[in-house]
DRENBA-133918 format. One record per residue (C-alpha): residue number from 1; x, y, z. Coordinates in Angstrom, 2 decimals, m for minus. Layout:
REC,NUM,X,Y,Z
...
This chain:
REC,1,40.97,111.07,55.78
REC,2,37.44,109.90,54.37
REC,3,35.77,107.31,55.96
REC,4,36.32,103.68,54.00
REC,5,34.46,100.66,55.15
REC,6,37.42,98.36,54.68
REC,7,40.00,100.54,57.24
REC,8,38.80,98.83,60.51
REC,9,40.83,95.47,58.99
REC,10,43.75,96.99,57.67
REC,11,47.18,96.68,59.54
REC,12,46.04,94.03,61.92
REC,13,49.56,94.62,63.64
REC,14,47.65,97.64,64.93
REC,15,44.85,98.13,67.51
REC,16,42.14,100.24,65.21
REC,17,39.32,102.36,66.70
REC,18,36.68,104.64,64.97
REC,19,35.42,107.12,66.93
REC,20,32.39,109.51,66.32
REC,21,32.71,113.18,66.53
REC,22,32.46,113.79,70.52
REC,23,35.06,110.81,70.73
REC,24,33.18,107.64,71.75
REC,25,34.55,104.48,70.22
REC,26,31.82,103.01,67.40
REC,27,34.08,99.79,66.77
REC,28,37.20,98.73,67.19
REC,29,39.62,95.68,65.25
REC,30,40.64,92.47,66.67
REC,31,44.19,93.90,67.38
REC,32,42.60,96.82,69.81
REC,33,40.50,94.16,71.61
REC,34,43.87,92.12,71.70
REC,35,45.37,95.08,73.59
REC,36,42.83,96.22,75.93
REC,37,41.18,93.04,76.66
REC,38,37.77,94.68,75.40
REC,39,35.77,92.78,72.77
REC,40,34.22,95.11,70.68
REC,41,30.29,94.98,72.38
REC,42,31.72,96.16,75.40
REC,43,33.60,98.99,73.89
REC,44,31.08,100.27,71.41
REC,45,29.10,103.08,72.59
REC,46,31.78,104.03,75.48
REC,47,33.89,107.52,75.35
REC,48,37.48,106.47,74.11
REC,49,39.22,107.61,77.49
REC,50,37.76,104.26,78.89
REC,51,41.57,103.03,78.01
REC,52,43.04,105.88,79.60
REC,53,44.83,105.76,83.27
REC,54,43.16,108.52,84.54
REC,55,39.81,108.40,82.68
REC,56,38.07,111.51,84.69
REC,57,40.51,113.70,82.47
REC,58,37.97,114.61,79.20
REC,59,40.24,117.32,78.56
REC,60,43.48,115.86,77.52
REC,61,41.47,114.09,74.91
REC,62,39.38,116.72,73.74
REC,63,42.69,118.95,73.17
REC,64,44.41,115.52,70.82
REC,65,41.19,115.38,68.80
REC,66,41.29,119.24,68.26
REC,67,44.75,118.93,67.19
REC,68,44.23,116.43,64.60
REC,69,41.60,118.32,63.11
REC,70,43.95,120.98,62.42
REC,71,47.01,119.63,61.62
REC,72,44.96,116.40,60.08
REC,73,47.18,113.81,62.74
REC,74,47.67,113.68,66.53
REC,75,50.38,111.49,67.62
REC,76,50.47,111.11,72.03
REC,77,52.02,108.28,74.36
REC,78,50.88,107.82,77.68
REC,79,49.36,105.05,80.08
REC,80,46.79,103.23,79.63
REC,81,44.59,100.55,81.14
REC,82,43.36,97.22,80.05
REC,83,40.32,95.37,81.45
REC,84,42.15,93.50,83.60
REC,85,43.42,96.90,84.85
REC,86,47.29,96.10,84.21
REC,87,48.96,99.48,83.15
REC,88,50.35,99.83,79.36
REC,89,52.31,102.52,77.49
REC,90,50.60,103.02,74.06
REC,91,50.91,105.79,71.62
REC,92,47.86,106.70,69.50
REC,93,47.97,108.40,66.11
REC,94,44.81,110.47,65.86
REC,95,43.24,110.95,62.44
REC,96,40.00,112.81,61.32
REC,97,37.62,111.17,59.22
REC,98,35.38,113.19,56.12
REC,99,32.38,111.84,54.38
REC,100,32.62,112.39,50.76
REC,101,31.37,115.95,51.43
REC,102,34.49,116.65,53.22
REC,103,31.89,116.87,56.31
REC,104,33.86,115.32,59.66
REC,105,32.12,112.28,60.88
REC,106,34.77,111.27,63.32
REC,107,38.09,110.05,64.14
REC,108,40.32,106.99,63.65
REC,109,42.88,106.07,66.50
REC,110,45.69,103.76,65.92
REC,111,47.13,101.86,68.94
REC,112,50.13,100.54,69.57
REC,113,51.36,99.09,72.71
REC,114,55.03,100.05,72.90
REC,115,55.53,98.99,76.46
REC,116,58.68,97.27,76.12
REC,117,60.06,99.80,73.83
REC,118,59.30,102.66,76.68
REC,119,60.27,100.38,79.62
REC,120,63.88,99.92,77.89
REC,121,64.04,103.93,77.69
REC,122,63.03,104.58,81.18
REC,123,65.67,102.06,82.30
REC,124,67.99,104.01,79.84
REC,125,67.06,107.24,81.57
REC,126,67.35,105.93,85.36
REC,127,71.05,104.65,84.35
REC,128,72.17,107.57,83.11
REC,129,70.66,109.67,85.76
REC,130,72.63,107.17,88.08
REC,131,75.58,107.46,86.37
REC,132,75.29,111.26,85.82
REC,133,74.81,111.37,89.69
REC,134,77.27,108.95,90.69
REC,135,79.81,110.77,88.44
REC,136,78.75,114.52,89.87
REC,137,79.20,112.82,93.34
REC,138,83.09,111.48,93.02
REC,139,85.12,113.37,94.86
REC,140,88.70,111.28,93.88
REC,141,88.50,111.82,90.34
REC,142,87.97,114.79,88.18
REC,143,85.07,113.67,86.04
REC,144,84.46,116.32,83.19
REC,145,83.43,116.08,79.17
REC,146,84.57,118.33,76.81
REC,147,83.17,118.74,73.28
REC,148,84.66,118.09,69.54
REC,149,86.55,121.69,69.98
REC,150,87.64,120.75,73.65
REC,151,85.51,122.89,75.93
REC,152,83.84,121.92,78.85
REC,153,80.48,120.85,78.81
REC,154,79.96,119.02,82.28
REC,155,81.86,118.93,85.72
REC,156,81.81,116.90,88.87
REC,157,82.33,117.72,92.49
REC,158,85.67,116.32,92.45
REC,159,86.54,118.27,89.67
REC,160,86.34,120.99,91.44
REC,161,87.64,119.42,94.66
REC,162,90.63,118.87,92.78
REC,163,91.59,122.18,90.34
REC,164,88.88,124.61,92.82
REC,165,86.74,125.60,90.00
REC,166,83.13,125.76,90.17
REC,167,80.72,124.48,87.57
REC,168,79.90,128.22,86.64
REC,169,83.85,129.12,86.15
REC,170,84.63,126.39,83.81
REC,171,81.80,125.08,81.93
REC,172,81.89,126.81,78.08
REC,173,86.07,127.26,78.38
REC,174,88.61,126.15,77.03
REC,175,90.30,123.07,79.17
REC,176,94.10,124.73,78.03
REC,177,92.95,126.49,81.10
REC,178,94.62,123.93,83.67
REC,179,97.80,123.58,81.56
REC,180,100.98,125.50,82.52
REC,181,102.03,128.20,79.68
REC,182,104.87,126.24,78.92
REC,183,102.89,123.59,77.76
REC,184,100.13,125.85,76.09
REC,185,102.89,127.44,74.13
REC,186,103.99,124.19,73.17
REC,187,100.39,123.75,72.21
REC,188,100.18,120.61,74.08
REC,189,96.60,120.41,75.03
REC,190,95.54,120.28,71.38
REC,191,98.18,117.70,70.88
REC,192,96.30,116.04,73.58
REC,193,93.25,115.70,72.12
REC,194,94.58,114.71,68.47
REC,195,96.21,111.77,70.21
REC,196,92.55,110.45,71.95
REC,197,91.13,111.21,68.87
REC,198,93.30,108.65,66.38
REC,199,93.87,106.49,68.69
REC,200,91.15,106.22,71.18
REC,201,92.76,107.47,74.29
REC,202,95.15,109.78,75.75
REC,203,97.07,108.94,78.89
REC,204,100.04,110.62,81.17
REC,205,101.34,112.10,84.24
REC,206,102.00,115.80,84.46
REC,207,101.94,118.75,86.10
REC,208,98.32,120.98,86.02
REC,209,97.40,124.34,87.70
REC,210,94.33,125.18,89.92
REC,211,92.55,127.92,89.97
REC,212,94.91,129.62,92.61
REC,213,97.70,129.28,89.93
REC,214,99.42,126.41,92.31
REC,215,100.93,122.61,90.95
REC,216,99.46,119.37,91.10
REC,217,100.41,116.02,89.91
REC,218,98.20,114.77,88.00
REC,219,97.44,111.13,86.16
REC,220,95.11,112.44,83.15
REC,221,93.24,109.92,81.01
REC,222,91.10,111.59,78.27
REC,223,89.03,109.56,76.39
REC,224,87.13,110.02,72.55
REC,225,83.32,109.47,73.27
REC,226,81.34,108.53,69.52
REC,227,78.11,108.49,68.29
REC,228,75.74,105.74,67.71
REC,229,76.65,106.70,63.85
REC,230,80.21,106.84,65.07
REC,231,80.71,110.08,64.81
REC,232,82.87,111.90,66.98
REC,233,80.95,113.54,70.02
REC,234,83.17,114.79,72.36
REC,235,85.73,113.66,74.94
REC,236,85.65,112.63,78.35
REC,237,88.26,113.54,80.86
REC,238,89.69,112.08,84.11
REC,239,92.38,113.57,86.36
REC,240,93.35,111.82,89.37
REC,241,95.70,114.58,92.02
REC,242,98.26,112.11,92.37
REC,243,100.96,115.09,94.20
REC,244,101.23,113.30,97.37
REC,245,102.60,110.15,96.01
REC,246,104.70,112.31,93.64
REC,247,106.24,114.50,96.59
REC,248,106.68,110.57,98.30
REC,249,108.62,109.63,95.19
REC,250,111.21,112.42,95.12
REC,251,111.61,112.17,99.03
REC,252,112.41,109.20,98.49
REC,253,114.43,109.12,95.71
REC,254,116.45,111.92,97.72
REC,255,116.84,109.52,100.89
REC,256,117.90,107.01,98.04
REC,257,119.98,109.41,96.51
REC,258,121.50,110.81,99.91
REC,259,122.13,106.78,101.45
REC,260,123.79,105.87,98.45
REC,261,126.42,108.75,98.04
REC,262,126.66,107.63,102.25
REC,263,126.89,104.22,101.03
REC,264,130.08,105.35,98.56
REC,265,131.50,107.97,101.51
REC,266,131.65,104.97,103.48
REC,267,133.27,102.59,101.01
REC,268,135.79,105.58,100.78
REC,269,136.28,105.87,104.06
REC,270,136.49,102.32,104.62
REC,271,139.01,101.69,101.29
REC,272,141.37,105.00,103.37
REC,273,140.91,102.72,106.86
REC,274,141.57,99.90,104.60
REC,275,145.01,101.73,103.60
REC,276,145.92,102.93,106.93
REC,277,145.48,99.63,108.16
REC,278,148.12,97.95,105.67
REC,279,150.56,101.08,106.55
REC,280,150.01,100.78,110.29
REC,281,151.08,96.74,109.48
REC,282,154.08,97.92,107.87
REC,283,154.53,100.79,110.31
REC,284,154.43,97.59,112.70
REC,285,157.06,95.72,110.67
REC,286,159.61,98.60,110.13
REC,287,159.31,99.30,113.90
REC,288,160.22,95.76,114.42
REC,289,163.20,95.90,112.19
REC,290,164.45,98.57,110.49
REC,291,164.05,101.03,113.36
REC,292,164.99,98.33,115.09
REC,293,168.35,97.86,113.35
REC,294,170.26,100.85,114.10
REC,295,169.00,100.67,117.94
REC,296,170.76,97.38,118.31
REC,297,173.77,98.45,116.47
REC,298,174.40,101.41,118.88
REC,299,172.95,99.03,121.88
REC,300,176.55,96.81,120.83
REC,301,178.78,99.27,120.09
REC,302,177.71,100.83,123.91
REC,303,178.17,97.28,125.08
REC,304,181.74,96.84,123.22
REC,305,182.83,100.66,124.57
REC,306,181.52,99.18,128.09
REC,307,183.93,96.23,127.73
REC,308,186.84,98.41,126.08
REC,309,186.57,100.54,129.27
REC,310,186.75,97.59,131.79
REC,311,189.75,96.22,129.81
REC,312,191.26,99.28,129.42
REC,313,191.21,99.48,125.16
REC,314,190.56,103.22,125.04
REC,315,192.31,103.28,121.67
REC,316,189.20,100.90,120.49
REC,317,186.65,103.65,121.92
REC,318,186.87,105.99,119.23
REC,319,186.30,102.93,116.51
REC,320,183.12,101.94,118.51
REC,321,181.99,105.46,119.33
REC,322,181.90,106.31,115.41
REC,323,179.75,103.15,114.29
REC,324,177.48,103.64,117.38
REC,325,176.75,107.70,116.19
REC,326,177.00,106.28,112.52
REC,327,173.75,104.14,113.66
REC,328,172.04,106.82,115.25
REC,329,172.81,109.20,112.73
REC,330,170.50,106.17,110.42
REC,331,167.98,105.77,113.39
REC,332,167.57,109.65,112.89
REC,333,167.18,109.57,108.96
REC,334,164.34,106.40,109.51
REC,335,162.54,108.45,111.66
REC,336,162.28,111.94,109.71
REC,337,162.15,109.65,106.52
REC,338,158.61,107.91,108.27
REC,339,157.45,111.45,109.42
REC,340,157.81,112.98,105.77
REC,341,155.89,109.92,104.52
REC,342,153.15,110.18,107.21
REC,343,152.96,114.46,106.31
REC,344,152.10,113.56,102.67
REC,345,148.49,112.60,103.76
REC,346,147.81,114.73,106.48
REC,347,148.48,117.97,104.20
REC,348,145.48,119.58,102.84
REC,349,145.80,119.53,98.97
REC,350,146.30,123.07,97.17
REC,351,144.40,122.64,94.10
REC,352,145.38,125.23,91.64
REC,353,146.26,125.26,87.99
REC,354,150.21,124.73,87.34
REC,355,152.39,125.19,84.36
REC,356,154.03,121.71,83.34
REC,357,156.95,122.52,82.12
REC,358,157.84,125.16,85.55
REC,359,156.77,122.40,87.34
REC,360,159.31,119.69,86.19
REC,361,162.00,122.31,85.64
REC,362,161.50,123.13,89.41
REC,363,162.19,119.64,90.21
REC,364,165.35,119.13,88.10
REC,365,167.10,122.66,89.61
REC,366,166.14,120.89,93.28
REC,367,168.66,118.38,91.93
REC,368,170.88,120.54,90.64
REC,369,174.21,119.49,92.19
REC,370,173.42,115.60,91.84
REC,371,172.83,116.37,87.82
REC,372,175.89,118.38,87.70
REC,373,177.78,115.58,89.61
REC,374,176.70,113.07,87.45
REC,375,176.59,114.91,84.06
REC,376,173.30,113.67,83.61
REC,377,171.13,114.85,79.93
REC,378,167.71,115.31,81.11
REC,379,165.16,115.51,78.06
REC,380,161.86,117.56,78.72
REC,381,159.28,117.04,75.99
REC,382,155.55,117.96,77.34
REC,383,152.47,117.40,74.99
REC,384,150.44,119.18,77.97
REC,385,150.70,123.01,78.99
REC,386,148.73,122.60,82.62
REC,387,147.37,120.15,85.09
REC,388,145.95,120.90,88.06
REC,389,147.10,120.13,91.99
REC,390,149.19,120.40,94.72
REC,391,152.36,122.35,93.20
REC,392,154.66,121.30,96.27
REC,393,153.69,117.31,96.06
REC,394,153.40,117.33,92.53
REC,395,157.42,118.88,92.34
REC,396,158.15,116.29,95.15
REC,397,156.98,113.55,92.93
REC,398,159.06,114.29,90.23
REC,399,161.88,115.48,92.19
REC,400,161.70,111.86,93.81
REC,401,161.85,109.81,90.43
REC,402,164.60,112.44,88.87
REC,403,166.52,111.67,91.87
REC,404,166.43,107.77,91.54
REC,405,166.57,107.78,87.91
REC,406,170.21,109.73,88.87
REC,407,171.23,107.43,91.32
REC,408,170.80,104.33,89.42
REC,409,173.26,104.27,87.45
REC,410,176.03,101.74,87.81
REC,411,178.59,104.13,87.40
REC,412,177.05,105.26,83.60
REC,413,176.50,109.06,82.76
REC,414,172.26,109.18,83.12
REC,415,170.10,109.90,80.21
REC,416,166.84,110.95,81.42
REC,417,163.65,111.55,79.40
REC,418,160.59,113.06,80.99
REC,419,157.64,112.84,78.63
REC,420,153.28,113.77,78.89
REC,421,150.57,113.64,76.53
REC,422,146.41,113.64,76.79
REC,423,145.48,109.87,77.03
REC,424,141.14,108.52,78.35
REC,425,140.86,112.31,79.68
REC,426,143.94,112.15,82.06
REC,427,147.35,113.37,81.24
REC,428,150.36,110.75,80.95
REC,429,153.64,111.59,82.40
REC,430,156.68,108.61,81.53
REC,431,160.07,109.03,83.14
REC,432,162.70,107.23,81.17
REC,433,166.10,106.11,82.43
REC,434,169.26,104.24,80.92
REC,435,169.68,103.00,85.05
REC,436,170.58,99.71,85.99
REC,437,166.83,98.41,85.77
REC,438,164.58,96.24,87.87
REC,439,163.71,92.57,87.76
REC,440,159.70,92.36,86.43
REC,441,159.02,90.43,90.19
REC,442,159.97,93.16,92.23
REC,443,158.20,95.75,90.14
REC,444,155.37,95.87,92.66
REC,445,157.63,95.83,95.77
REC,446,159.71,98.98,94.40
REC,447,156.35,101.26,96.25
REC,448,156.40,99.91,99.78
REC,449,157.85,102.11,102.45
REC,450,161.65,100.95,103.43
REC,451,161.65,98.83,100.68
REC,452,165.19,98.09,99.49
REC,453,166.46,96.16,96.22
REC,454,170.40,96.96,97.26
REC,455,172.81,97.37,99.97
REC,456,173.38,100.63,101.36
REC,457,176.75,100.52,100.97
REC,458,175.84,100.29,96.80
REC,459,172.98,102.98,96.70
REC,460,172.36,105.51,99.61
REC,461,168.83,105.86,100.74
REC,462,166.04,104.44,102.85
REC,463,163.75,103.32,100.61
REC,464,161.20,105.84,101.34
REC,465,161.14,107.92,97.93
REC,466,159.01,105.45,95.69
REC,467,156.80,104.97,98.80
REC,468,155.91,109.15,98.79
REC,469,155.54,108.88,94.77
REC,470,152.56,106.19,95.00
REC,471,150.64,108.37,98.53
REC,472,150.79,111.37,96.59
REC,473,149.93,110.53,92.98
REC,474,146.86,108.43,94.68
REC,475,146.07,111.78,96.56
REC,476,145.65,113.02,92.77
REC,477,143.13,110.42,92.38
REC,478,145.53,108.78,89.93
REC,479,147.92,105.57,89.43
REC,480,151.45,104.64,88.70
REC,481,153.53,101.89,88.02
REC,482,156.83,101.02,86.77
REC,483,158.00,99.11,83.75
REC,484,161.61,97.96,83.47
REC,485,164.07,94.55,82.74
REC,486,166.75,94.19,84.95
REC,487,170.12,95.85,83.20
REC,488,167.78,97.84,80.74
REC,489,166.70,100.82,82.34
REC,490,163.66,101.52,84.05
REC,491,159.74,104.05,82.95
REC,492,157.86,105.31,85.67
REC,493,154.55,105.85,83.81
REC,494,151.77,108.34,85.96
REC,495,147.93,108.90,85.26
REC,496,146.53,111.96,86.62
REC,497,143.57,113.68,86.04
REC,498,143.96,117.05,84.35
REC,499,141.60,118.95,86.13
């Protein structure tokens, strides 16, 4: 630069200084006296360090003024001191100076107090050295960045609290590294970070490995970090080890689990006390009656035989002796008839796969004389080949509502029709008869134990047959129920599972 007379006032936004050749100040601008508090008769004369900090340092300033001869500009920042001795930063922009026979006959220094500028960068670079330590110091959370490709670039103790990595193992790799190979085949992690990078963030719960190839639950956040130009930078990653409160979940979602299927044992088991309780009430009311029944008839007819004996009728003994053994003969068929019904439950079920049609034909040649007797047609058409169950209750069943659909009858020659078919997943069996019927109210009543519609002396039985129907098709986890007008026949209808 060659010296010009005019430079000391130009840019008054900018402290000027000249100095000679060893580096003492010859003048100075109104904007350098504005900074250091010096007017320019004090400063004149004095070496230009006078503004430095440490002023017993020659050196430093010897080496800037070197520099700018050779590379024609010197640019350095430090502190500096006013008059009033308050500290500064300034930076100074060192220039030669040539005479017009490119001779050097000194320097010129800009100054610019940049104080505020600096002060805003040092806080800058305190808060991120805080943050950077705060952040290496977390032991909770696994604190890492990864750059634009995804490898890792920093790491934090908990980091490596949580996966067992060191700094040295990690940084430079990869992050696929704490994925499970199912999910790196699945390419996940770069799925990952396409996610956080077009929309900002990527967030879930998953399983990761650490370095000793073991599972954690983890809560992952990873983040897109972008430039001041806003271009993207990197990413930074969180991972909380959340396992515990997984491994809390699932226990108790099993003790959930476990209660509940307790919870429906118990409604079973209370629905089956629920049932034995009704039976043991009409247990209770057949004891009371019908058993009851045939123990007063022979209690009269003993009575009567007493009296015949005392009045010497022995030709009315035998009379009374027959209808007293024709009433324990009945007491007799009650109580086997109760014990059959009470065997159908306590029987374990043999569930195995039977054959239909072998099963109903079984059941119709167990009632072979009674169909021959009554020259009854029995129709067999089966849209099903198999069911599974109990082969002996499941023939029983039938046998049972053959053997009504016989008896029924009113003097008619039966015509029987046994039908099944696939219907909601179960199979449908319908027994048809041309029978006498039943009246729609007593359709319900038909199933209790020792429940009669007729006289004995019309229909034999004890109204036990119906009863062992309904325990054994519920034992099949099914349902049945009859459908029927009284005088137009009568349709058993049975839902069973198929398997």
């Amino acid at each position: 630069m060659h010296l010009n007379s005019n430079l000391i006032f130009r840019n008054l936004a900018e402290g000027i200084f000249l100095l000679d050749k060893t580096g003492r100040i010859t003048t100075c601008n109104a904007a350098a006296s504005a900074i250091t508090g010096y007017n320019e008769a004090e400063i004149a004369g004095k070496p230009f360090r006078v503004i430095d900090d440490c002023q017993d340092d020659p050196i430093t300033l010897s080496n800037e003024l070197d520099e700018a001869l050779k590379k024609k500009k010197c640019v350095a920042e430090g502190w500096k001191l006013r008059k009033d001795r308050t500290r500064y930063w300034a930076e100074i922009s060192y220039s030669p100076l040539f005479d017009d026979s490119e001779g050097l006959v000194g320097y010129c220094a800009l100054l610019r107090d940049i104080t505020e500028q600096k002060n805003k960068q040092f806080d800058l670079l305190e808060s991120e050295q805080r943050y950077r330590l705060m952040v290496e110091q977390v032991g909770d959370y696994g604190i890492f960045m990864l750059d634009t490709k995804g490898c890792i670039v920093s790491w934090n103790e908990g980091a490596r609290r949580i996966k067992g990595y060191s700094a040295d193992d990690v940084i430079g790799k990869y992050f696929a590294i704490f994925y499970p190979e199912e999910d790196i085949l699945n390419g996940k992690p770069a799925w990952e970070l396409k996610v956080a990078r077009s929309t900002g963030k990527y967030e879930e719960e998953g399983w990761r490995l650490r370095k000793d190839g073991s599972r954690f639950w983890a809560n992952v956040v990873i983040t897109a970090v972008y430039d001041a130009e806003g271009r993207l930078s990197g990413f930074s990653k969180v991972t909380r080890d959340l396992t515990e409160r997984k491994m809390n979940e699932q226990a108790l979602r099993e003790s959930s689990d476990k209660y509940r299927q307790l919870a429906q044992e118990l409604s079973v088991a209370n629905s089956e006390l629920s049932s034995v309780n009704r039976e043991l009430e009409q247990f209770t009311a057949i004891v009371s009656h019908d058993l009851k029944e045939p123990v007063r008839t022979v209690r009269s007819f003993l009575y009567l035989m007493d009296q015949h004996v005392d009045q010497q009728k022995f030709d009315l003994l035998k009379l009374s002796i027959g209808k007293g053994i024709r009433a324990a003969q009945r007491m007799h068929e009650l109580i086997d008839s109760l014990l059959h019904y009470s065997q159908v439950s306590k029987v374990g079920l043999q569930h195995q796969k039977l054959n239909v049609e072998d099963m109903i034909a079984e059941a119709i040649q167990n009632l072979n004389d009674a169909v021959e007797q009554s020259r009854a047609q029995i129709r067999v058409d089966t849209g099903v080949a198999f069911i599974y169950g109990d082969r002996v209750q499941l023939v029983q069943l039938f046998q049972n509502l053959l053997g009504n659909a016989l008896k029924f009858t009113n003097g008619r020659e039966p015509e029987v029709a046994v039908k099944s078919w696939l219907e909601d997943g179960c199979v449908r069996f319908v027994v048809e008869d041309n029978g006498i019927g039943i009246s729609p109210e007593n359709l319900d009543k038909i199933f209790e134990i020792f429940r009669r519609l007729h006289f004995a002396s019309q229909y034999p039985g004890n109204g036990v047959g119906l009863a062992v129907c309904k325990k054994v098709v519920e034992r099949h986890r099914g349902k049945i129920w009859a459908e029927s007008a009284h005088g137009k026949g009568a349709s058993f209808h049975i839902m069973l599972p198929q398997i």
